[in-house]
N, C-alpha and C positions, 0 to 999 in steps of 0.2 A: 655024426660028424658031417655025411654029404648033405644031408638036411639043414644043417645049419650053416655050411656055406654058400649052399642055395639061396637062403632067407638073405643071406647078406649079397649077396649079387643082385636079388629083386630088388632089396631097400635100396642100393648105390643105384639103380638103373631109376628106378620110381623120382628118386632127390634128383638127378639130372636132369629126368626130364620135366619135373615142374621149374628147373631153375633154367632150362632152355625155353621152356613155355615162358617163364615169367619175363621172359625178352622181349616178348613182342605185345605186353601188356601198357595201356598207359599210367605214366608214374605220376603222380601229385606233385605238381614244384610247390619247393617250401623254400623261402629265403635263410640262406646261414648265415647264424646269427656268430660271432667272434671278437675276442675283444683281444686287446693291445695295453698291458700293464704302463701307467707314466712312468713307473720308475726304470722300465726299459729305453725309455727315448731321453736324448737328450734334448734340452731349451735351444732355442735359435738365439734367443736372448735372455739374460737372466742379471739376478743382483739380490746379494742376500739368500743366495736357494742351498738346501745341503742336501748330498744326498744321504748322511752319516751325524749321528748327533757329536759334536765336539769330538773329543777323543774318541772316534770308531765305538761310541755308546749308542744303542738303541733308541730310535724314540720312543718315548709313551703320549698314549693319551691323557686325557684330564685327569683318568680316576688313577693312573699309574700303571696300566693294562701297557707292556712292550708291544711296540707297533714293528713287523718284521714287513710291512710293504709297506716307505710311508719317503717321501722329503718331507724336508723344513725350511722354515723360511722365519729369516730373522733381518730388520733392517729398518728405517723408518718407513721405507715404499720399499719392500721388495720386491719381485715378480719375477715370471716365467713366461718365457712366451712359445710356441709351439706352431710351426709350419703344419696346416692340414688340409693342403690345400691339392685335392682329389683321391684322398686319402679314404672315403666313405666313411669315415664315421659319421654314425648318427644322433651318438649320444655319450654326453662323460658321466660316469658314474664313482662314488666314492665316498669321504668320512672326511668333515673339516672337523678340528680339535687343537685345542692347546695341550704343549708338552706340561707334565705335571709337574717336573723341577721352576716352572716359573709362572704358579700362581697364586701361590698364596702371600700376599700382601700386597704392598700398591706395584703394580706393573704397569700401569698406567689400561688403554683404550685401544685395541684392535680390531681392524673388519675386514674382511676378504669379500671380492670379487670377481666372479669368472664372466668372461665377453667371451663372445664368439664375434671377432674384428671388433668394431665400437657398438655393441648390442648388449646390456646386459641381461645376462641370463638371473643370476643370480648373487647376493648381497646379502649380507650376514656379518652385524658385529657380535664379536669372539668375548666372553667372557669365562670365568669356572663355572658358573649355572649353566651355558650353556653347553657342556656337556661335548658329547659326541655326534656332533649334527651331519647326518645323511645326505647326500648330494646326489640328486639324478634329473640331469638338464636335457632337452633335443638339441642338437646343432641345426641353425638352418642350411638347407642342402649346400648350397654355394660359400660356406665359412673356408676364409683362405688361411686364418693365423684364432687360436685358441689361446687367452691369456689370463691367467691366474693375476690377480692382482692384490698386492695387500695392502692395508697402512698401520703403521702404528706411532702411538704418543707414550711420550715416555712415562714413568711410575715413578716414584720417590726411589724402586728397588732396581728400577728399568723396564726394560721391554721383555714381552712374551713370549714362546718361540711358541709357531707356529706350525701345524703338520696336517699334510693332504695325506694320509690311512687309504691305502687298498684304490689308489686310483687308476680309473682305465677309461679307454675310448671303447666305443662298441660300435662295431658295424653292421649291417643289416636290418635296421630296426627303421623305424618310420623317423621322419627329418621332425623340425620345427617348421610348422608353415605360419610364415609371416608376410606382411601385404606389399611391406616396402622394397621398391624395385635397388633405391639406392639407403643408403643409411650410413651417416659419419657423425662422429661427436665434434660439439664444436672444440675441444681439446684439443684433439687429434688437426682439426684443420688448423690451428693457432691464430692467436688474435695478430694482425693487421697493424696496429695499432694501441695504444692503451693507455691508462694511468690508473696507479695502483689496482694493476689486476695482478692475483695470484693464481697459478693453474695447480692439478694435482701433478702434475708433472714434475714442477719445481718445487712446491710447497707440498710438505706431507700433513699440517696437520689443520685440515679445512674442517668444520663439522655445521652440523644444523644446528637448528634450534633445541635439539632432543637430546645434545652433548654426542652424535655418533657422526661418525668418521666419515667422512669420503669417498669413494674407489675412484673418482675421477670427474671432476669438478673443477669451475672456481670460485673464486673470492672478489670483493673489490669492497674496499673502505678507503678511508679520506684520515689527512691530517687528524689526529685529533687533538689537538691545541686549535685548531681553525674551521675543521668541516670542510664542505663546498663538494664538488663535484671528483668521481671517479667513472670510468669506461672501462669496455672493451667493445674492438670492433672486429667484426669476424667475413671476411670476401668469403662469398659464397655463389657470388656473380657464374651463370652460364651452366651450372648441373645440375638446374631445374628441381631443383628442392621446394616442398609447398608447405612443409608442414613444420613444427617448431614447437620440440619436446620438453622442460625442464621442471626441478622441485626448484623452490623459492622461498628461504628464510635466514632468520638473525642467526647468526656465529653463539652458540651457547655462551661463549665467553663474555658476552658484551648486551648481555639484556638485566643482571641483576643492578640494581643503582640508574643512577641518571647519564645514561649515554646517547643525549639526546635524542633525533629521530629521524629516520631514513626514506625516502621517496625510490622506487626502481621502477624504470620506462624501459621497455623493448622498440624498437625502432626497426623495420625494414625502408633503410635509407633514411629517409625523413618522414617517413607517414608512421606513426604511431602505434602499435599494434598490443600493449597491454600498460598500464601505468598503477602501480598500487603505493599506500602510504604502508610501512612495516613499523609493529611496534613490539615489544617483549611479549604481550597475550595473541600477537597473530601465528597462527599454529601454519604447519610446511605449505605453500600452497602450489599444488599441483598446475601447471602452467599450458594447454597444449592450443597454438595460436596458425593457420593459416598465413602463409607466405607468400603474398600478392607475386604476381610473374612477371618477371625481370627484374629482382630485388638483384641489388648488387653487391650492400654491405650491411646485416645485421648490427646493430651498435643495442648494448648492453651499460643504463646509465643509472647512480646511482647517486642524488645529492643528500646531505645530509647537514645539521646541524649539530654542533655537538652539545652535549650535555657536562654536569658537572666533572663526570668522568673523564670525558674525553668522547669518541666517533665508535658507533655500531661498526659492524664489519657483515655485507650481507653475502649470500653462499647460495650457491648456483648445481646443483647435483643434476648430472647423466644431464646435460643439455646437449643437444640430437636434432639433427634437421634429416629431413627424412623427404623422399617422393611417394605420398602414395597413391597412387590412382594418376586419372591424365587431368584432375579439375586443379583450377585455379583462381582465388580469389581476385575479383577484380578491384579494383581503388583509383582515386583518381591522382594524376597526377598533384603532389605537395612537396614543398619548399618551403624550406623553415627561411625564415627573415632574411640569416646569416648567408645562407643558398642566395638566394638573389642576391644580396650585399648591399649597403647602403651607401647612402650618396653625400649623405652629410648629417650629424646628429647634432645634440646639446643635454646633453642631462638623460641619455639613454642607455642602456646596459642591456646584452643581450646574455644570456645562459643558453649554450646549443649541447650538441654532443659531444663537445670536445674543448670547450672553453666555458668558464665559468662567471657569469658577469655579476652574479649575486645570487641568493638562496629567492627562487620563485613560491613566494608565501601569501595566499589568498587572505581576505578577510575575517575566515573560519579559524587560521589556522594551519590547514593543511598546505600541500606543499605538492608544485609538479615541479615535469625533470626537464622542463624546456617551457623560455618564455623572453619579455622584455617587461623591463624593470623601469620608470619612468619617474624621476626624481630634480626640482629648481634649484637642489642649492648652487648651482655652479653658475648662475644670473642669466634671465632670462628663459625664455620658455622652454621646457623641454621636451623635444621633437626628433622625429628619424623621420630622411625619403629614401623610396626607393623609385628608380629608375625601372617603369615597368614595360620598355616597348617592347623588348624582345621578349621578354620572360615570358610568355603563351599563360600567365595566368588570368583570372575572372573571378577569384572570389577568395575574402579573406577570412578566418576567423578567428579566434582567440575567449577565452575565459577573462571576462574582465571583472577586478576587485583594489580594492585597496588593502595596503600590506596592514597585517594585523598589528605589526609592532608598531604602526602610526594612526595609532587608532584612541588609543586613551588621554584624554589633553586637547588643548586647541591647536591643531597640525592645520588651519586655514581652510579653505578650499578648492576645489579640485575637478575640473571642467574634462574630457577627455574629446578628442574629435576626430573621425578619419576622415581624408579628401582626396577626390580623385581630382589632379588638375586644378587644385583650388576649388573644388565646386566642393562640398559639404555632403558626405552620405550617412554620416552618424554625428551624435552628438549627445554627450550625456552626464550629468551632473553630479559627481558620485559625492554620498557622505556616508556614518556609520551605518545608515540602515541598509544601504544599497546592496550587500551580500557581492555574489558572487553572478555577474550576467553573461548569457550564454551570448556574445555578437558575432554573428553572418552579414557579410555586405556584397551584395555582388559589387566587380569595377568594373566601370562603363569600357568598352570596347574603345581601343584606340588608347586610352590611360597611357599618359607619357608617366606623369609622377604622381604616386600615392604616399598620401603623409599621415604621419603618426601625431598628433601636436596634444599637449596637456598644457591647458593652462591652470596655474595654481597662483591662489595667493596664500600668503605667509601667516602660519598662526604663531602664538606666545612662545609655540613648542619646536617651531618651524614648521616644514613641510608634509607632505602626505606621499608616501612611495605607492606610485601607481603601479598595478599590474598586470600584463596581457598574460596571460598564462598559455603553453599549448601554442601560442601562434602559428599560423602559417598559411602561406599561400595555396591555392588550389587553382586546377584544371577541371571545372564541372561544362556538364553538358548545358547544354544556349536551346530553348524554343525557338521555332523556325520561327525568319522575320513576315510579318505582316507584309501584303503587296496594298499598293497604295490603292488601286482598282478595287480591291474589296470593301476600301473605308467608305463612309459618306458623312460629312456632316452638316446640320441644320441649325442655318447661326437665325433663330427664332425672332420676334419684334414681340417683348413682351409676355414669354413664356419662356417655359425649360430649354436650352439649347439640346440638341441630341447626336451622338456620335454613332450610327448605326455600320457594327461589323459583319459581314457575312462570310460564310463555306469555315465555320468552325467546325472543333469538337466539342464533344459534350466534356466540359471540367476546365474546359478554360476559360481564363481569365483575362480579361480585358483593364488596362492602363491607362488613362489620358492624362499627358501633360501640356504645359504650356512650352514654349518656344527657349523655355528658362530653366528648362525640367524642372518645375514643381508641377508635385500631382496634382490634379485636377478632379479626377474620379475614378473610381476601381467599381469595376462590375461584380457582380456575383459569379459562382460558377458557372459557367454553358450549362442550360438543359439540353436547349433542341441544337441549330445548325448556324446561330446568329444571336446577336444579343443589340439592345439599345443602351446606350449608356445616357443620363441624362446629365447636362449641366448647367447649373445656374442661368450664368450668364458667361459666354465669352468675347462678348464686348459689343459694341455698333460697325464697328470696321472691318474689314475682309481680315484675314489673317491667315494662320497654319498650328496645328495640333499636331503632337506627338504620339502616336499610337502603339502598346509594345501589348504583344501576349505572353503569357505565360502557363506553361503546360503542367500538368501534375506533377511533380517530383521533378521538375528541370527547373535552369535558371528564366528568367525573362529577360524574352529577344532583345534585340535590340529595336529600339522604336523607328514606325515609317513618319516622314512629314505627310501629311495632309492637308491641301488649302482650303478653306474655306469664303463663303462670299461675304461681303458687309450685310448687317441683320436691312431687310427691306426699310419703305421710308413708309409710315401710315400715310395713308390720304387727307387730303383737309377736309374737315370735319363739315357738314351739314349748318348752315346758319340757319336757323327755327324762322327766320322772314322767308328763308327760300320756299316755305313749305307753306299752305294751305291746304286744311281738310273737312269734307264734307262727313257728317254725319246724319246721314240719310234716311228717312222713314220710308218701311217697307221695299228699300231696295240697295244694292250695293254701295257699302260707304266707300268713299272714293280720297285719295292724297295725291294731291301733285306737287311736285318737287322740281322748280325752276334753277336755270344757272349753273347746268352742267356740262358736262366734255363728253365727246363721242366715246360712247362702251364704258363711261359710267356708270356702276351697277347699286343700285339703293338697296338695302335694306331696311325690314319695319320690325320692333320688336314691341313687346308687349309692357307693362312699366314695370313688370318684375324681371323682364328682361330673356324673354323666351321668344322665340324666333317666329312671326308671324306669315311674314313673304318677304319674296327677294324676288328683283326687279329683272327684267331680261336688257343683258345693254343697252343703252339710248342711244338713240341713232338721232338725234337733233339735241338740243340745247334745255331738252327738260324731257320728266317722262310721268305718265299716268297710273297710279297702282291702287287696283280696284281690291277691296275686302268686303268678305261674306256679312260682315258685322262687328263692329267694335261695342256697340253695345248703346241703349238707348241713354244711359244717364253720359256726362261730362269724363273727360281723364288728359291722358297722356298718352302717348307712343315715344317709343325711341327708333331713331331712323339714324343708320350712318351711311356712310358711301364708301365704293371702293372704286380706286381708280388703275386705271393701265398698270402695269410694273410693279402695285403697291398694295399695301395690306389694309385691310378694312381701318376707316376712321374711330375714332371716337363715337360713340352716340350720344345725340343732339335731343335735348326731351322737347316737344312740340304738345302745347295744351289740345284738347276741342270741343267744341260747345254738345250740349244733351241734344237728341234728334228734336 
């Protein structure tokens, strides 16, 4: 008996003292991991949530399995939404399912979505195939509001009830790491502005092209007795967002039959940043576009034509502006027409982001979401100005065609022109074959007014609708101007004239005009540090050339004046009396050439006309020019003269006897 309360006083002494040793041992930190049941918490905000199926009945899942941890959700949009804001969860885990009292027969179309703020995590439409689907998402670390989102479309039987099974937050566990510092839907920011937009906000039952639902999107379609134009425009102006998330397709409802066809342009401001044509076989198209810095107001546009049906309806899923990173896409300043504003038209129509002047319909067929329409019936030409002093722009461009519907039949024809100030910088004669042309024009610096002018005449069928497609003004970079000190040029007597520029770069390109700006001559690219330009002729009189560069991938300067001298005066030519020549045996043949002017200089050329000698100026009224040999038999010599100030004469043929 003392023996074995012995044994037990060692074993109690032995356990203490490895459990007072094990004090000052070091411990392993391991993160604890714990979670928080949803059906514990209550929603900060909710619509259609239960925690109890109808009469205090159980939920089930699909297969009829009682769900004893589970809400439901019944409603056309219902949702939950959840304050988690420093809360540590890391991650929601759980079971999406439909209740089993309502699926068999038509219940119509259900999808559930969980965000963490406007992010989603996860997306899933609900059907009885699918079953009991698993849910385990990361939050990212800084998520302030967690929301369950649903939608549903009604069945012939009704709607589906819906049930989140066994959900929970879990803390301790690794976050989601994502790149973007800021992140909002454009939903959530609300459009500015609009016609016929529907959000999922308002409107529960949006879908794609694939017949599936929603969780938070919009819509925009048009009349469909008329078509034409729908928007949204989203201020986004000052929280440096660069980037521009969305899916992009036809509303299932409105692709089978003839529901015409649809055009969609994104716009930051007025610069253009995606434009496509959507038809029933284009499948979602994934959309992800940089967002130039200092955009103000994304605009979301959509024209359309309708078909025998009636107007498509196009659908906009998770559209999301986002910062990532510190780059930003640069662009140049652009102004659509409407932006500058015009001064006065006739027979012009413009289509922008928010008015509709007509459906913008190329030559093809195809169809953009901003343009001008250019059309005589209303008498006389039709033309738009715009007043460009202040506008800071330099350069215009536009897609130009004629409209396909005035294409089969005699619609006349069809002159198209742009002017800066009246002066002509384009000019081009459109008929069926002329397709679709890409025109850039730089405007001359200073441009008070730029005009639009179409001259048409009138076919059997009447006229031809012209169209700039895309138009807009632009702000591009200008090559540094020429200094007049670098030019030179050489007004020739009787040869090339020559424009020589120096202290280039190598790629540039040199310009000469006349005083009238028409081009004269364009050089080739720079090799070395200077280039010659050659030209014809530019006349006998002194005068001034226009000279501009222009740099690789920049606009062309603006041109320097350069004067020029009048081309010299030849000298008066040599009279064949003035000349007698000895042809001499056995010693230098000899020509003297009487009846000249002090510094007089002769030349003798050979009769094929190769240079023989030249005289050293005359200092008296004639001079002596002795040669090794012309040769013993009879010929010819050409001799001319060149005088003070002036350029060689003509040559004068002078016969002379055999030695």
């Amino acid at each position: 008996m003392i023996k074995q309360v012995l044994k037990t006083m060692i074993a109690v002494i032995v356990l203490f003292s490895v459990a007072a040793y094990s004090n000052f041992l070091p411990i392993k930190a391991s993160a604890a991991i714990s979670s928080v049941r949803l059906s514990s918490l209550s929603p900060d905000s909710e619509r259609g949530f239960y925690t109890s199926y109808w009469s205090n009945e159980k939920f089930t899942d699909v297969y009829g399995n009682t769900v004893n941890d589970g809400l439901g959700f019944y409603d056309g949009a219902p949702y939950a939404s959840y304050d988690v804001a420093g809360k540590g969860y890391s991650s929601f885990q759980g079971k999406v399912t439909l209740d089993s009292r309502d699926v068999n027969g038509d219940y119509g179309k259900s999808i559930v979505g969980f965000y963490a703020d406007d992010q989603l995590l996860y997306e899933k439409p609900l059907s009885k195939s699918s079953g009991v689907a698993n849910v385990d998402i990361k939050l990212p670390k800084n998520t302030k509001n967690f929301f369950i989102i649903l939608k549903e479309d009604s069945g012939s039987k009704g709607k589906h009830f819906i049930v989140i099974q066994d959900g929970k937050f879990v803390k301790g566990g690794s976050y989601l790491s994502i790149p973007y510092s800021s992140y909002s839907s454009l939903v959530t920011i609300g459009d500015s502005s609009s016609e016929r937009y529907q959000s999922t906000d308002s409107y529960n039952n949006i879908q794609d092209i694939n017949g599936n639902l929603i969780t938070k999107g919009f819509s925009l379609d048009t009349s469909g007795n008329v078509g034409g134009l729908s928007y949204s425009r989203f201020s986004i102006g000052g929280n440096g967002y660069n980037t521009l998330e969305t899916s992009i397709s036809l509303d299932a409802r409105y692709i089978n039959g003839d529901w015409g066809k649809s055009v969609v342009g994104i716009y930051a401001d007025d610069y253009l940043l995606y434009e496509k044509e959507f038809t029933s076989k284009t499948s979602i198209q994934k959309v992800k576009v940089s967002i130039p810095k200092g955009t103000q107001y994304l605009t979301f546009v959509v024209n359309q034509i309708k078909g025998a049906k009636g107007t498509q309806a196009v659908t906009f899923s998770q559209p999301v502006v986002s910062k990532a990173g510190s780059s930003y896409t640069s662009v140049p300043y652009t102004a659509l027409p409407s932006t500058i504003g015009d001064n006065a038209s006739n027979g012009a129509w413009e289509t922008n982001l928010s008015h509709f002047g007509g459906i913008i319909r190329f030559s093809n067929g195809t169809l953009a979401t901003s343009g001008l329409i250019f059309e005589s019936n209303y008498g006389g030409d039709a033309y738009t100005t715009y007043n460009l002093s202040d506008a800071g722009v330099n350069y215009f461009k536009a897609k130009l065609a004629l409209d396909s519907a005035y294409l089969q039949g005699d619609y006349g024809s069809s002159t198209i022109q742009l002017l800066a100030d009246n002066r002509v910088l384009y000019s081009q004669a459109l008929t069926r074959s002329t397709g679709i042309v890409n025109v850039g024009v730089q405007i001359p610096s200073k441009t008070q007014e730029f005009k639009i002018l179409v001259k048409q005449k009138k076919g059997a069928k009447g006229y031809h609708n012209v169209v700039l497609g895309n138009a807009v003004f632009q702000k591009l970079p200008v090559s540094a101007k020429l200094s007049a000190s670098r030019v030179s040029v050489a007004n020739n007597y009787s040869q090339n004239d020559v424009v020589t520029v120096k202290s280039l770069a190598k790629g540039n390109v040199i310009k000469v005009y006349n005083t009238k700006g028409a081009l004269l001559a364009t050089s080739k690219p720079v090799t070395s540090n200077y280039t010659k330009v050659a030209i014809k002729q530019l006349g006998t009189a002194k005068g001034n050339v226009l000279v501009s560069r222009t740099t690789s991938g920049v606009l062309e300067s603006d041109p320097v004046s350069v004067p020029y001298a009048a081309e010299p005066v030849p000298s008066a030519s040599v009279a064949a009396k003035q000349v007698t020549i000895e042809n001499n045996k056995n010693k230098n043949d000899l020509i003297t050439v009487k009846s000249l002017s002090k510094n007089d200089v002769i030349k003798v050329y050979n009769s094929k006309g190769s240079l023989i000698t030249t005289s050293k100026p005359v200092t008296s009224n004639y001079t002596k020019i002795s040669i090794k040999q012309l040769g013993t038999g009879k010929g010819n010599v050409l001799i001319s003269k060149i005088s003070t100030g002036k350029v060689e004469s003509t040559k004068t043929s002078v016969a002379y006897k055999a030695e």
